[in-house]
C-alpha positions in Angstrom: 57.8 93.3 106.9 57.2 89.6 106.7 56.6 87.3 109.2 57.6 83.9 110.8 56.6 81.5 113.5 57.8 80.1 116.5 56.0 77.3 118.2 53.3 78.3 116.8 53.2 81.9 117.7 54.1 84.8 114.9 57.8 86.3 115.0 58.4 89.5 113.2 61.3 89.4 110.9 63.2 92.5 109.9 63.2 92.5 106.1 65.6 95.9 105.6 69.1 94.7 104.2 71.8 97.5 105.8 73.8 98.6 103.2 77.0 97.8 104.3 79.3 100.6 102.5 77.3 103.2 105.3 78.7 101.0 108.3 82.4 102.5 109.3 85.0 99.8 108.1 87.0 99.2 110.9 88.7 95.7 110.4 91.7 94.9 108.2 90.0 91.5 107.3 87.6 90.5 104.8 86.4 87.7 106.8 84.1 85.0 105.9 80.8 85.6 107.5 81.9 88.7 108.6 79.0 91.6 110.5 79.5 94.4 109.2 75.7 94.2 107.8 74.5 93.8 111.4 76.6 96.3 113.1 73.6 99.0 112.9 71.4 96.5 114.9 73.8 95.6 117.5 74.1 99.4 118.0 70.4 99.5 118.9 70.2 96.5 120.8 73.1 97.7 123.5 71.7 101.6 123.1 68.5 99.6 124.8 70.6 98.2 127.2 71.8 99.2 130.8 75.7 100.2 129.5 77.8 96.7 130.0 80.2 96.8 132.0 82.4 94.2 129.6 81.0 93.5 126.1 82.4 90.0 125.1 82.9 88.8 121.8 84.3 85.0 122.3 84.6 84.6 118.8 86.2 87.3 117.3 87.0 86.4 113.6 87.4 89.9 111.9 86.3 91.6 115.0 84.1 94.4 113.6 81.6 94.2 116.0 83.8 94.7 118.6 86.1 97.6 117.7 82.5 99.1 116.7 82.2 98.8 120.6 85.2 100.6 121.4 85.5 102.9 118.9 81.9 104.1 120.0 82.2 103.8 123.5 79.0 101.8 124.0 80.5 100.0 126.6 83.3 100.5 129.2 85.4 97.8 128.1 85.6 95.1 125.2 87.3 91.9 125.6 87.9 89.8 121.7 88.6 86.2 121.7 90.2 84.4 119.1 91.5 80.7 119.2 93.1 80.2 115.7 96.8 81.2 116.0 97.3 83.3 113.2 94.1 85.6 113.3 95.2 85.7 117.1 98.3 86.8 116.4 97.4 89.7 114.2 94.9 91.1 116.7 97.7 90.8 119.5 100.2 93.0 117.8 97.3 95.7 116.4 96.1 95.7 120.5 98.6 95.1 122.4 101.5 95.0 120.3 103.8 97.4 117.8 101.0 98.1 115.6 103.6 100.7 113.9 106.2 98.2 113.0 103.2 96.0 111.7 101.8 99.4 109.8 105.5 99.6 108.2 105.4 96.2 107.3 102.0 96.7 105.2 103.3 99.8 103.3 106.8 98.6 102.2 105.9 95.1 101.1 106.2 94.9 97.3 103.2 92.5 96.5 103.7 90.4 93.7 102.8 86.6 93.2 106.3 85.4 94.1 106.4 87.6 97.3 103.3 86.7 98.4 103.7 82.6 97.9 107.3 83.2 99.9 105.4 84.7 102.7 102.6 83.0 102.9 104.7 79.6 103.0 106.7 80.5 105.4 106.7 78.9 109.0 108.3 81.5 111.0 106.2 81.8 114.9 107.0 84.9 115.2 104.3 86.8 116.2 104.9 89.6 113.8 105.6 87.3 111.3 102.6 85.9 112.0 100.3 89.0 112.1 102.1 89.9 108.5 101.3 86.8 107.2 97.9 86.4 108.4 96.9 89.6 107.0 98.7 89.6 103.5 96.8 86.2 103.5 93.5 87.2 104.2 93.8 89.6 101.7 95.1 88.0 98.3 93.2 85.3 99.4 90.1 84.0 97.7 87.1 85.9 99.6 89.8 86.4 102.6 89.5 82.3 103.1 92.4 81.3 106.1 91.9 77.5 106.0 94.3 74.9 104.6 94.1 74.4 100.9 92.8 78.2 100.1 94.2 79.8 96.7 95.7 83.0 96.2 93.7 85.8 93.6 94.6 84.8 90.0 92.1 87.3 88.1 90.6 89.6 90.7 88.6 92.6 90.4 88.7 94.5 87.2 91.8 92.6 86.0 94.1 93.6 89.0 94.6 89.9 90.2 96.7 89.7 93.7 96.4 93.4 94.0 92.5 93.3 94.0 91.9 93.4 97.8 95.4 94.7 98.7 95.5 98.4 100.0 98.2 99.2 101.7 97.4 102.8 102.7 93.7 101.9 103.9 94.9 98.9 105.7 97.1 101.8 107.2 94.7 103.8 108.3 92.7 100.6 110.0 95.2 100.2 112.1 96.6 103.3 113.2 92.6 103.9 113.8 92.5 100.9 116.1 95.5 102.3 118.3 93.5 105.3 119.2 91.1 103.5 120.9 92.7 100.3 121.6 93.0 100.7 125.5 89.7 100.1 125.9 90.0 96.3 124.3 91.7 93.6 126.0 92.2 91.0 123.5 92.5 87.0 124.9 94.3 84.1 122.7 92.0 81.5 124.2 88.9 79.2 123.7 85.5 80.8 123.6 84.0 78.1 125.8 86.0 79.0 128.7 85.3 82.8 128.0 81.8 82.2 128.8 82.5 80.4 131.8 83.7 82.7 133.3 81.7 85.7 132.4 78.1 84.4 132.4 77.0 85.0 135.9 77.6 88.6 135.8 75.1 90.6 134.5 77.3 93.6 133.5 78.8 91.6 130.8 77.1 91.6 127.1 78.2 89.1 124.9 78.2 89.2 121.0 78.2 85.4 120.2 79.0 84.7 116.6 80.4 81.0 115.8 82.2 81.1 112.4 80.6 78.1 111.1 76.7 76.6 111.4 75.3 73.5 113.2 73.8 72.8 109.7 74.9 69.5 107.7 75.6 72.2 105.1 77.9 74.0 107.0 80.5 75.7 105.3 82.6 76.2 108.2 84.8 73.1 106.7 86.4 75.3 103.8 86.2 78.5 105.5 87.6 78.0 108.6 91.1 76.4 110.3 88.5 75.8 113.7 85.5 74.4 112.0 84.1 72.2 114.7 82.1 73.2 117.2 80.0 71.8 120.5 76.7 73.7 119.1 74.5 72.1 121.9 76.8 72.7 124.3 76.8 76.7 123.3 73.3 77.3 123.2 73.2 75.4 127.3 75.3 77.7 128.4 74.1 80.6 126.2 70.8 80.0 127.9 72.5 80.5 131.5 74.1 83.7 130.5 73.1 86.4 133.2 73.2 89.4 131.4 72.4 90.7 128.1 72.9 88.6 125.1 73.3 88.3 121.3 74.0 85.1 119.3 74.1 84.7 115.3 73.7 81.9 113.4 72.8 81.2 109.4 69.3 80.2 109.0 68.5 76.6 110.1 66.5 73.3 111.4 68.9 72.6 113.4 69.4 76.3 115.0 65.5 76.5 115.6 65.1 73.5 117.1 68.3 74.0 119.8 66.2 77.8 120.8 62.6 75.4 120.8 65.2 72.7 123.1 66.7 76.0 125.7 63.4 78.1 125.3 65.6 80.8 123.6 63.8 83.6 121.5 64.9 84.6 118.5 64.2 86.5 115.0 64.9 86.0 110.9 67.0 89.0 109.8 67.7 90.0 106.1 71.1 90.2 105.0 72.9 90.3 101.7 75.9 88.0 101.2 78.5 87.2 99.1 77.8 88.2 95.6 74.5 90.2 96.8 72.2 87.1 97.8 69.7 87.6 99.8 69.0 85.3 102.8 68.1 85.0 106.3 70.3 84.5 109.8 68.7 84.2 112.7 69.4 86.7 115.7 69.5 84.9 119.2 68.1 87.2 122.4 66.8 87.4 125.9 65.1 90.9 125.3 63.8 91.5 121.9 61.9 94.8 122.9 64.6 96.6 121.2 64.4 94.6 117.8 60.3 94.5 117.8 60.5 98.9 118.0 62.7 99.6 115.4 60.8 96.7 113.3 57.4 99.0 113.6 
């Protein structure tokens, strides 16, 4: 255990790094910044919880957290939001749409370098098309990157190249997971903003508040993301209106520490490991931290 401050006062700081190959993979993204490393920790915090009524996540991305939700029934209902068009339209047709057709799609495509430049060029709105594309992009895609300008997987794992992260039988079984419980997600192409709007006055809701990108000058969000730029000020006001139960994550920051010393907002350094196993720190945003200080004794 190590420690940090606040204003002065000491903050504990959870210094276990969750192995993330013990955490169910749910999600057929590798997503940037994705929290699959923090799912275990979002389990306790809404086990400590009076069960929400809706658990929010208005920034979907990769969606683990959320289908963690659902799949484990630790709320009565999930609702994702996602504002970039093409991660949208996968998660419409795995939720609400023909996930099957999508499933066939996956398991017939013949992945080479050719096939995949064709269909990842191509323009089609369809949203099939889309949700095809999006996902074969994601994963021949250098560490799953979706912005403008990303490359396509020349050398890979172990020599396999394109085919490194493409697996169409477990990308299969993802999905065809999902449709068992995806009744109890309703999934919203929309701005997060607005999301929180409209939910933060009822105490029933939870919300899972993940922004995939950082207030920090050094933010990466630029060359990870298509919807890089963000109103962080403007988030952490209304985060610190939200009625009920809350969790926000953010990378490590001056920035992020002084927006919770700016909206007297609590929060705590958690240890994670991240792309090619380095260690550092994000901070974990809450309005009840009882749960994080008993399972940091």
């Amino acid at each position: 255990m190590i420690q940090s401050t606040l204003n002065g006062e000491t903050l504990k700081d959870f210094d276990k790094v969750v192995n993330v190959s013990s955490v169910a993979q749910l999600s057929p993204f590798r997503y940037p910044g994705g929290k699959t490393w923090l799912v275990p920790r979002v389990r306790e915090w809404l086990l400590a919880q009076e069960r929400p009524g809706l658990f929010i996540e208005p920034f979907a991305g990769g969606g683990i957290v959320s289908l963690t939700v659902a799949k484990e029934g630790l709320a009565d209902r999930c609702l994702m939001v996602e504002i970039d068009d093409d991660v949208a339209a996968a998660w419409q047709v795995i939720i609400e749409g023909d996930a099957a057709e999508l499933v066939r799609r996956i398991q017939t495509f013949e992945l080479s370098i050719a096939t995949a430049n064709e269909m990842i060029s191509s323009t089609s709105d369809d949203v099939m098309d889309m949700a095809f594309r999006t996902i074969l992009r994601n994963r021949v895609s250098h560490g799953g990157i979706l912005a403008p300008g990303s490359g396509i997987l020349k050398n890979g794992e172990n020599g396999k190249g394109i085919h490194s992260r493409w697996y169409p039988t477990t990308l299969a079984k993802r999905i065809n997971k999902i449709a068992t419980f995806r009744d109890h997600i309703t999934f919203v192409h929309g701005d997060a903003f607005q999301i929180i709007e409209q939910h933060m006055d009822d105490s029933t809701c939870a919300f899972f508040i993940d922004p995939p990108y950082t207030a920090s000058k050094k933010s990466a969000g630029r060359r990870l993301y298509t919807h890089n730029v963000v109103d962080h000020e403007r988030l952490f006001e209304l985060v610190s209106r939200i009625k009920g139960p809350f969790m926000v994550t953010y990378d490590e920051s001056e920035e992020i520490a002084q927006f919770c010393d700016k909206y007297n907002l609590e929060y705590r350094r958690i240890r994670m490991s991240g792309t090619h196993h380095i260690e550092r720190y994000e901070y974990v945003i809450c309005n009840d931290f009882e749960w994080f200080d008993c399972s940091s004794k």
